[in-house]
N, C-alpha and C positions, 0 to 999 in steps of 0.2 A: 296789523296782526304780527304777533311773534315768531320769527320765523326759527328753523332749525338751522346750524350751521355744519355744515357735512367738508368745511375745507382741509380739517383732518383725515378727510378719506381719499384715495389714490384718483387720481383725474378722472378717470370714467366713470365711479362708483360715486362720486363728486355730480358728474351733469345727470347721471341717471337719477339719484334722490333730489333734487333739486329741480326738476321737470315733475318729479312724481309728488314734489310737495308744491310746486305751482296748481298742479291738480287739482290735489284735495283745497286750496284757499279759494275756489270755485264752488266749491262742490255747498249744498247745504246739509247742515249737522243732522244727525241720526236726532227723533224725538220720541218719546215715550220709555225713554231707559227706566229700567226697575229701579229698585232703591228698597233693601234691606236694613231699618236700622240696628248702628251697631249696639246694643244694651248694658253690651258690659264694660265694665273698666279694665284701661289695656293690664294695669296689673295680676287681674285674676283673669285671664280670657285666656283663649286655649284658641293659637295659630297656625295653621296649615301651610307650606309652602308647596303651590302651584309652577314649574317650570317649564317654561318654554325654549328651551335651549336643544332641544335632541338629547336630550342627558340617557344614558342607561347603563346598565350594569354589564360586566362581560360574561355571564351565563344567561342575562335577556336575551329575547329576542329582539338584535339590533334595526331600528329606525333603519329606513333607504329610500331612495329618491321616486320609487315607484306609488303608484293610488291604491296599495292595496290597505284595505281594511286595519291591516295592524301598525300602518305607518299613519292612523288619525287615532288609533288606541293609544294610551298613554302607557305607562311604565310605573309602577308601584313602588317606592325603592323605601327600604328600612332607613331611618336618619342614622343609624347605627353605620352603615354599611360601611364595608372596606373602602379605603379611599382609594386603593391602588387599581382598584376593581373599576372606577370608574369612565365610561367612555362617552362620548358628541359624535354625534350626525350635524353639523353646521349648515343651516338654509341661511346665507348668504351670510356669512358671518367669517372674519379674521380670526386666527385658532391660537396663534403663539402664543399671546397673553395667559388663555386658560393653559397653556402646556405647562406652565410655572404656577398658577394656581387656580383652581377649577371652580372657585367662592366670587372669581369676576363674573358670571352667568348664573352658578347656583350659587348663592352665598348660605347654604346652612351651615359653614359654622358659626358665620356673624352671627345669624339668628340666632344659636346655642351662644351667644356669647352674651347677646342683649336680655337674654333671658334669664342669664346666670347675672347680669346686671341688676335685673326685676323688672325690667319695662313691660316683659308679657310675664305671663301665668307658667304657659307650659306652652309647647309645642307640639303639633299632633306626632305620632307615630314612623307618618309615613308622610314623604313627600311625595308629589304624583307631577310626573313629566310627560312632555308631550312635544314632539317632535318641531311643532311651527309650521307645519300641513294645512290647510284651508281651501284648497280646490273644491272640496265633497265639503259642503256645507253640511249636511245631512247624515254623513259620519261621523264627523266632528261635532256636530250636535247629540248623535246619541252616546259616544262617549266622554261628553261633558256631564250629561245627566247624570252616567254612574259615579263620577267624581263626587257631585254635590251628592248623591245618595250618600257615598262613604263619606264623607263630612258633618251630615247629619247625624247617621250613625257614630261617630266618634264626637261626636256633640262638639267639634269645632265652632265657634264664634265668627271665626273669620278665616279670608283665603286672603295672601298674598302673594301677587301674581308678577313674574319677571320676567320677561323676554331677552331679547338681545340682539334683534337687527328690525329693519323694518318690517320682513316680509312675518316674523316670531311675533313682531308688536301687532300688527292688524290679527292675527291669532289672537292674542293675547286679549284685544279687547272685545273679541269673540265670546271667550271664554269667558270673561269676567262678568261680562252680559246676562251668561245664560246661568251662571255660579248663583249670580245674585237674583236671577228669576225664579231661581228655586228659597228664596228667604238667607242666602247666605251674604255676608257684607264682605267685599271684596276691597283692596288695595292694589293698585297696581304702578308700577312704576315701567314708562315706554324714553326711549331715545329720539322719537318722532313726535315733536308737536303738532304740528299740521293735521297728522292721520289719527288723535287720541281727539284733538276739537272737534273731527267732522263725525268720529266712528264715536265719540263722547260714552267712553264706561264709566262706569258711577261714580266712583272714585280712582283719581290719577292725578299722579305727580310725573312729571318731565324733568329730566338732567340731561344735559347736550353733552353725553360723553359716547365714543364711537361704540360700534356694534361689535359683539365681543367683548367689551368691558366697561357693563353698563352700568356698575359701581367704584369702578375706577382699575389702575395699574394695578398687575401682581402683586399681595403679598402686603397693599395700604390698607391694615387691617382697623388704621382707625377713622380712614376716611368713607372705609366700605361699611364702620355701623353707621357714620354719620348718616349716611345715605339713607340706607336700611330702616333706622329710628325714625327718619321725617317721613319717609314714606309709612311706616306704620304709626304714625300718627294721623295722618289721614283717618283711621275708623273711628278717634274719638271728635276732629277739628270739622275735618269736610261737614260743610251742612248743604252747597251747592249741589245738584243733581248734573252730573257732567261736566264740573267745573275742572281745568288741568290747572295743577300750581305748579309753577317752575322752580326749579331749586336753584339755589345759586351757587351752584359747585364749577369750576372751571377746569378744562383739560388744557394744559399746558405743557403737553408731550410733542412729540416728533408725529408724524405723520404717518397714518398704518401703512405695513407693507402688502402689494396686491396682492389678491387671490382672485 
């Protein structure tokens, strides 16, 4: 099996993901995942971006560490929005990266960029964020559900789903789950192979770049489409039901600092 390499991560966070990925290579993979096909062609199709990062705006009501209700609600944000306006709630995630550019965790403006490319149609409206919360299964279930309502409603085609640490990815593939049990075709890209094979969402790509910059360094605006492109190629390629494809992007940086 393919394993994850986490030696870019600070010694403890190093044995902790690497005991937690001996786990899941035990574990036997989730079966009966949905499977929405995608219909359209990526040029005319109309894409939603899904974040799993803690993203919010500073007149939202901000994400916190507590179980209440509004930290398994997601966050509505106009793709217009001020950038400066932008803020993270981090569940186990390294922050300096995003402090110099916030497109390593949310990448909408790659997306605005690939699209100004022609590779999709349009983009939807509004990107919908979400904390990386999963304790309340059952919270987080019913506000997935409104997600895929508004998706519907905005006759999105497809969700593309990003995370950014392990605890954001096993979320993530929650969410893409339940996105695409409602008829919508999801994409997602996690930094954890092990926990994307056993938790198997429909469609997923793997890149072994650390948590917090799950498309790469600040500001590598042409390695973060590359990224971005192959993972949304997945909604026309994947024909596998839970298959993860690895990408072959390599981190070749220094080693993150601890948090």
């Amino acid at each position: 099996m393919k394993k994850t390499d986490f030696s870019f991560l600070p010694e403890r966070k190093q044995l902790l993901y690497e005991q937690m990925a001996r786990s899941y290579r035990i574990q036997e993979r989730q079966k009966n995942t949905d499977w929405a096909p995608f219909k359209e062609k990526m040029i005319e199709s109309k894409i939603a971006l899904v974040s799993v990062c803690g993203a919010y705006l500073k007149d939202d009501e901000p994400f916190t560490a507590d179980e209440s209700d509004l930290n398994y609600s997601y966050r509505e944000i106009d793709i217009n929005f001020n950038r400066k306006d932008l803020k993270f709630f981090p569940i186990d995630w390294e922050t300096s990266e995003v402090k110099e550019d916030f497109n390593v965790v949310l990448p909408i403006d790659r997306l605005i960029l690939l699209q100004k490319e022609g590779l999709i149609g349009k983009i939807n409206d509004y990107l919908y964020s979400f904390s990386g919360a999963n304790n309340n299964s059952g919270l987080l279930t019913k506000s997935v559900k409104k997600v895929a309502k508004e998706l519907i409603k905005a006759e999105c085609h497809g969700a593309l789903i990003i995370p950014c640490s392990a605890r954001t990815a096993e979320t993530a593939c929650m969410i893409a789950s339940q996105i695409e049990a409602a008829q919508i075709p999801t994409a997602l890209l996690t930094p954890f192979y092990e926990q994307a094979l056993i938790l198997s969402p429909p469609r997923c790509a793997f890149i072994n770049f650390p948590f917090g910059r799950i498309i790469g360094k600040a500001n590598h605006v042409t390695l973060h489409t590359a990224v971005i492109r192959k993972t949304l190629n997945l909604f026309e390629k994947a024909k596998v039901v839970g298959e993860v494809l690895s990408l072959n992007f390599i981190w070749s940086y220094d080693k993150l600092p601890n948090w």
